[in-house]
C-alpha positions in Angstrom: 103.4 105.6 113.2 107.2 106.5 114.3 106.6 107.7 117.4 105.4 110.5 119.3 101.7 110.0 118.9 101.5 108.1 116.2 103.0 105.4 118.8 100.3 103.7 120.7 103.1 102.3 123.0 104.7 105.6 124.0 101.8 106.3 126.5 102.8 107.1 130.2 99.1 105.8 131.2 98.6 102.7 129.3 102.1 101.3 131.5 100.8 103.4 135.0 97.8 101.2 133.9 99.2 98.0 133.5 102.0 98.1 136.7 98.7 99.0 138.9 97.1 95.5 137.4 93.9 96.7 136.0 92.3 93.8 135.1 89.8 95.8 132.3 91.3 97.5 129.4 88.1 99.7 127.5 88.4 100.6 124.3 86.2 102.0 121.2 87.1 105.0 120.1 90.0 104.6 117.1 91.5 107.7 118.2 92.2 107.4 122.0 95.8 105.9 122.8 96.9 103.8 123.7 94.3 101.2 122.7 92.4 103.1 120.2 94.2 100.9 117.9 92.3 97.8 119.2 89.2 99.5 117.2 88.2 98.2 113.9 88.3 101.6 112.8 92.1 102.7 113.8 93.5 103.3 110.3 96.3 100.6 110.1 96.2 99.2 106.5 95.8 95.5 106.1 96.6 93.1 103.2 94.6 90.4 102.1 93.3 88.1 99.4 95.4 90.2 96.6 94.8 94.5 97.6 95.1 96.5 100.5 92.3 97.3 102.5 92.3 101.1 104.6 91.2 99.7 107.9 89.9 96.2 109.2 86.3 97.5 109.2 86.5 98.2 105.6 87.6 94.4 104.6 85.5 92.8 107.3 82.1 94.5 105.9 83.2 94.0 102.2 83.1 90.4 103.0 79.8 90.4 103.5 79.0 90.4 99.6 81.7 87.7 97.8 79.4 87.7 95.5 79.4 90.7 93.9 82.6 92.1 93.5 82.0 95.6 92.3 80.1 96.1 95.5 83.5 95.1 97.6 85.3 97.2 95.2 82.9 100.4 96.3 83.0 99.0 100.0 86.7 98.8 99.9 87.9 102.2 98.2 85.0 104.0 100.7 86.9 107.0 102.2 86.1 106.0 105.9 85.3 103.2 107.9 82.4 104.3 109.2 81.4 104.8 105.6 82.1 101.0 105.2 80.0 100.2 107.4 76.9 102.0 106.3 77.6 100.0 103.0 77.5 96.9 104.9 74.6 97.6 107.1 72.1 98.5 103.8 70.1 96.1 103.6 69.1 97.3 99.7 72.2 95.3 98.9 72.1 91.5 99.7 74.0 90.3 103.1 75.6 86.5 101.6 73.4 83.3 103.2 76.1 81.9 105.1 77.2 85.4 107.8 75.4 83.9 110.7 75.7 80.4 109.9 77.1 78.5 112.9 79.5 75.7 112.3 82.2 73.8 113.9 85.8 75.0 113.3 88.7 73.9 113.1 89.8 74.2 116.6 86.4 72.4 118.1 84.6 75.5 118.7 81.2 76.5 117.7 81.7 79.6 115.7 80.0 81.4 112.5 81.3 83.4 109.0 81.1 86.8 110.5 83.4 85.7 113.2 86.0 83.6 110.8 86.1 87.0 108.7 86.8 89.4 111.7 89.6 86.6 113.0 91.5 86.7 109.5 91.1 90.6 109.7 92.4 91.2 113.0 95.1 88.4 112.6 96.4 90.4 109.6 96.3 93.5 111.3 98.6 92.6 114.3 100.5 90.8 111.9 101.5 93.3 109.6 101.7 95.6 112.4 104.6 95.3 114.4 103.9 98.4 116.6 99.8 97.2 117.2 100.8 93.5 117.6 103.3 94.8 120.5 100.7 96.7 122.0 98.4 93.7 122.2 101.0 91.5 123.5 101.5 94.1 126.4 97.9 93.3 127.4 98.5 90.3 129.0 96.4 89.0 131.7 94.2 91.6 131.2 90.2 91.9 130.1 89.9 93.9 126.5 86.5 95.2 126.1 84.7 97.0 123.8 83.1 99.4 125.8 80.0 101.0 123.6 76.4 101.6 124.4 75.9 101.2 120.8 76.6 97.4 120.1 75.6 94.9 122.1 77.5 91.9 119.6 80.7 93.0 119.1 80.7 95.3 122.5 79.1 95.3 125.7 76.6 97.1 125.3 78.5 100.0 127.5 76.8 98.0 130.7 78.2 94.4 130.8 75.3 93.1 129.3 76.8 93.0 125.5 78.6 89.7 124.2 82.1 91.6 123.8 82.6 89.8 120.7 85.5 92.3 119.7 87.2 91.9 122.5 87.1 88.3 123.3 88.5 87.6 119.5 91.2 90.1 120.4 92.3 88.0 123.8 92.1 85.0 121.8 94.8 86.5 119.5 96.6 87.9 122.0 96.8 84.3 123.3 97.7 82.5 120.5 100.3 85.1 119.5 101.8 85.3 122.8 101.8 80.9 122.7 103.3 81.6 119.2 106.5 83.4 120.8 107.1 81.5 123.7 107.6 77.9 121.4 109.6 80.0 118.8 111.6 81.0 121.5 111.9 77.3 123.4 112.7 76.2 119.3 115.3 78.8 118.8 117.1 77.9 122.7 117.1 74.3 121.4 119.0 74.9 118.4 121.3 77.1 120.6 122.1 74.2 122.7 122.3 72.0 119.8 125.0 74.1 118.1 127.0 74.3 121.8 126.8 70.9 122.0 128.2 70.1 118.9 
């Protein structure tokens, strides 16, 4: 991703977009800039516990079988995501007790395994993603929504009517990253101060 098209911020429409104030940014399929990249399936390589994983759809369906690690092994080294995700939709192959259990985090919120798993996955993606994370972070104040007829969970539903699970994850990145930047950057204007003063 150096630029050109491989740069989801080099898009003439996604800033035409955001000066005109468009509260609603869509977004589902990977390949359609400039938010393509806020699809589970945009190929940006994540790290985590110990290998790389090809996309955050292939780690976030692997984790749905900790218990058997050759099955995350196959899950993981799947050529596509979508390919990941038919692994992780079977049903031959059993989904761990726990994915819809509904707990209390650590922030106070009522929230569930699948959840916690797709947070750590998108956390690492726009953290080792400079390029992504910016694109994110240019979001602000706007609406992200997964815009599909074909999930009415993690999108909505292509109506309205879907919990836009994706998306509301992502804004709660977005938010937490963006509160993130703004005390590093009141930290590193104290320690400038500090060093004029002394």
């Amino acid at each position: 991703m150096r630029n050109g098209k491989g740069n989801p911020l080099n898009s003439k429409r996604m800033h035409a977009r955001l000066a005109q104030g468009a509260p609603d940014i869509h977004f589902y399929h990977q390949h359609k800039s400039p938010y393509g990249c806020f699809s589970n399936f945009y190929a940006a390589e994540i790290f985590l516990d110990g290998k790389k994983w090809p996309t955050t759809e292939h780690y976030f369906q692997a984790m749905k079988f900790p218990s058997d690690p050759a099955l995350v092994e196959r899950v993981r080294t799947t050529s596509t995501p979508s390919k990941a995700a038919a692994f992780g939709r079977d049903r031959r192959f059993p989904l761990r007790q726990d994915w819809n259990k509904e707990f209390v985090g650590a922030d106070g919120r009522t929230t569930n395994t699948k959840l916690e798993v797709m947070r750590i996955a998108l956390r690492a993606k726009f953290d080792q993603h400079p390029l992504l994370r910016q694109t994110l972070l240019s979001t602000r104040g706007c609406k992200l929504v997964e815009r599909t007829a074909n999930d009415h969970y993690w999108g909505d539903g292509g109506d309205g009517s879907g919990k836009n699970m994706l998306g509301k994850l992502l804004m709660g990145l977005r938010d937490s990253l963006l509160k993130e930047g703004e005390e590093k950057q009141q930290q590193e204007e104290s320690r400038a101060l500090l060093q004029a003063s002394s």
